[in-house]
C-alpha positions in Angstrom: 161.6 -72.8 -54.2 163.8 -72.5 -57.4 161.9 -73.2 -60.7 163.6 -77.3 -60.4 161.4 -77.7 -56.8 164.6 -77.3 -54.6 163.5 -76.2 -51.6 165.5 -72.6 -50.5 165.6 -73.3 -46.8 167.5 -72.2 -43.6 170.3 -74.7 -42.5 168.3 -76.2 -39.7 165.3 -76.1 -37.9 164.6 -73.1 -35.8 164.9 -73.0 -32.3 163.3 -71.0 -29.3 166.3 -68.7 -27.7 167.6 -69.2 -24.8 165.5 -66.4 -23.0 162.2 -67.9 -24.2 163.4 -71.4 -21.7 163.9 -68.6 -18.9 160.7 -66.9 -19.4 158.9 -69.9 -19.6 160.7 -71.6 -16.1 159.5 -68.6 -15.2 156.0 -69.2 -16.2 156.1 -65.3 -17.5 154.4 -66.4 -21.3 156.8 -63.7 -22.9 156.5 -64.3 -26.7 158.3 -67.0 -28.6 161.3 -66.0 -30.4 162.5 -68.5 -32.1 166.0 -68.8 -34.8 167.7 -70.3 -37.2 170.7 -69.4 -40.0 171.5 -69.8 -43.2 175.4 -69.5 -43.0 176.3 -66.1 -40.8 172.2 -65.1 -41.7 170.4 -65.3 -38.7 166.8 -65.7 -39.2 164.0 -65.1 -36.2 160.4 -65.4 -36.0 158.0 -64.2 -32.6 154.5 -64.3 -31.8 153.2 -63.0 -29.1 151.9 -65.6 -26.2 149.7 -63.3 -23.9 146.3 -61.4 -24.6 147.8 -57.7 -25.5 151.2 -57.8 -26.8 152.4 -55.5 -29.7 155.9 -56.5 -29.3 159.5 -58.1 -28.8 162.6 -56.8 -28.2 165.5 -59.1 -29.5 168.8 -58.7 -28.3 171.8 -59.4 -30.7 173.6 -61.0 -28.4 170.5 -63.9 -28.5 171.2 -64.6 -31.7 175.2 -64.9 -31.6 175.7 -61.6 -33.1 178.6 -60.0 -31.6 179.2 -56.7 -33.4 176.6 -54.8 -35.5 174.0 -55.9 -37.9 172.0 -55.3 -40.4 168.0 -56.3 -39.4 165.2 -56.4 -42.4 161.6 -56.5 -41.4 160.6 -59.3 -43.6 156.7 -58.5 -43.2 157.4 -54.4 -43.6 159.6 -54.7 -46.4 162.4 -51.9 -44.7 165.0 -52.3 -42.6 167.7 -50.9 -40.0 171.5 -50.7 -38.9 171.5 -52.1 -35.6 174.6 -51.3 -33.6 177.2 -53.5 -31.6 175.6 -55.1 -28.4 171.8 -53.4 -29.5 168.7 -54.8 -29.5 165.7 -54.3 -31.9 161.7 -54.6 -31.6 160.0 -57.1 -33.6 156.2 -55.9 -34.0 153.3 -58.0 -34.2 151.2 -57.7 -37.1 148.0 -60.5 -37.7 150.1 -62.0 -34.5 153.4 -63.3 -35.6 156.6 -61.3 -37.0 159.5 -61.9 -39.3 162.7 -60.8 -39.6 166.3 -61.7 -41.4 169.7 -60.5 -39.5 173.2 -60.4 -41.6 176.7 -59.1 -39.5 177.8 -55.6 -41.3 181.0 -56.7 -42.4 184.8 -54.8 -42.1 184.0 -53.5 -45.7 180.7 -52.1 -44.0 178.6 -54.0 -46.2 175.7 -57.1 -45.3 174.5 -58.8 -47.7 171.2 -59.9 -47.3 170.2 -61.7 -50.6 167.3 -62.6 -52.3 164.5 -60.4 -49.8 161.7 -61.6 -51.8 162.5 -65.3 -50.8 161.3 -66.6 -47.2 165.3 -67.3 -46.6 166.8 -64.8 -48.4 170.3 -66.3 -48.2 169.3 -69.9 -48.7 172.7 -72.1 -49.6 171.1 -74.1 -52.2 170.8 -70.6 -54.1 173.8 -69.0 -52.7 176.4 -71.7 -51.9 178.9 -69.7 -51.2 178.7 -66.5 -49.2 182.3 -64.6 -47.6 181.3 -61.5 -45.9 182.9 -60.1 -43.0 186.1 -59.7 -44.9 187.6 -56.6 -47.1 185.7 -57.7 -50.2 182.5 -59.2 -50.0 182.2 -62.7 -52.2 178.7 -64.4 -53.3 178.3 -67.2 -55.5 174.5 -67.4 -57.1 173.4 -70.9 -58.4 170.3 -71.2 -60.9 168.2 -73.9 -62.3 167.2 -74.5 -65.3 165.2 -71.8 -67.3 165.9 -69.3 -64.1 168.1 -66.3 -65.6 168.5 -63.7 -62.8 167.9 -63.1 -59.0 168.1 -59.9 -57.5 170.3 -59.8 -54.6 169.9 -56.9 -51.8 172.1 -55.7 -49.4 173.3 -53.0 -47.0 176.5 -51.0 -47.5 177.5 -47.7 -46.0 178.4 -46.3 -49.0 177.2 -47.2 -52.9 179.5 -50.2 -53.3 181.2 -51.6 -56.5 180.0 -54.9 -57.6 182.5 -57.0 -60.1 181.1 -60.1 -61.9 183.5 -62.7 -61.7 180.9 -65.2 -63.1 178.4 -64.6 -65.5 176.7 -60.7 -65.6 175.2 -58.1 -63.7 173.0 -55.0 -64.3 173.4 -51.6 -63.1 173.8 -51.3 -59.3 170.3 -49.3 -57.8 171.4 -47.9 -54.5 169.6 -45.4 -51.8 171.9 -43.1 -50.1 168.5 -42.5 -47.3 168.1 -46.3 -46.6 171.8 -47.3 -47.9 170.3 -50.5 -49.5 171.6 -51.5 -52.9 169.9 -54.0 -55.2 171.4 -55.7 -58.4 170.0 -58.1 -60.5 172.9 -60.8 -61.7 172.8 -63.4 -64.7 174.2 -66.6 -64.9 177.2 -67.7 -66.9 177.9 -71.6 -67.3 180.7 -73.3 -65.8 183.7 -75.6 -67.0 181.0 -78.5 -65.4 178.1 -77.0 -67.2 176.8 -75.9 -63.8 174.7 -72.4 -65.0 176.0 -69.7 -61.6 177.3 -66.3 -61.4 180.2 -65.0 -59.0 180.5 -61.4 -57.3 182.1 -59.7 -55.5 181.7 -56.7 -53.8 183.4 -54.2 -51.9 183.2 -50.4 -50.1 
């Protein structure tokens, strides 16, 4: 939650995919995936429901992802590019798994937010999120006494981050994993509101 007990949650409750009701018509006990999203973020958890299974393989295309994504292993703490039309494996560990999916947008970039946060991309701390387009756009909002968040995100390149809004630290990124992280500071509003505004770009 943020520091004033708002909860940062998904935008609905999640639900099983549609190839956990075929499985189970089929009486196979395949693992429950289940999803939900906040904004384009898609997020999915699976646990296994038969004696022995390591394993899930997720298709995009389950999810409503219709070119390629960006998938972080919430549990693991890394992540992958997962290409148009792919799938990915979800492994069990202590028998569930966890595991945030963001669209790689035309600027090649996916922003995937705050990672240390259950929903990384929660709207009630990023209200507004445009990525898909040339520039990548975030708004950050902050409570009372909060004065940074750390956003993370994939780009194909190191990307250049503006500050519309408020302030940002030096950009950290690794050309091996192409992740960037970069912590941002509020600013206060004509309303008094205390956000920051990025945005980002190839």
């Amino acid at each position: 939650m943020r520091a004033d007990s708002v909860l940062l949650k998904p935008d609905e409750p999640a639900e099983p995919v549609d190839a956990v009701f075929l499985s189970d018509a089929q009486s196979s006990r395949a693992p429950m995936v289940a999803a939900t999203h906040s904004g384009e973020e898609v997020e999915v958890f699976a646990y296994p429901r038969a004696q022995g299974e390591q394993e899930v393989r997720v298709p995009l295309r389950e999810l409503g992802i219709s070119g390629p994504a960006y998938e972080w292993d919430w549990v693991g703490g890394k992540g992958r590019r997962i290409a148009s039309g792919g799938s990915f494996p979800m492994g069990f560990r202590s028998g569930w798994a966890y595991a945030v999916l963001m669209p790689i947008g035309r600027d090649h970039v996916a922003l995937l937010g705050d990672t240390d946060k259950i929903v990384p991309l929660a709207r009630e701390r990023f209200p507004t999120v445009t990525n898909g387009a040339a520039t990548t756009r975030v708004v950050v909002s902050y409570a009372v006494g909060e004065n940074e968040v750390t956003l993370t995100g994939y780009a194909a390149r190191r990307p250049k981050v503006r500050a519309i809004r408020g302030g940002v630290d030096s950009l950290r990124y690794a050309a091996a994993t192409h992740l960037f992280q970069v912590t941002v500071h509020p600013g206060e509003g004509p309303d008094g509101a205390r956000s920051a505004e990025l945005a980002i770009r190839d």
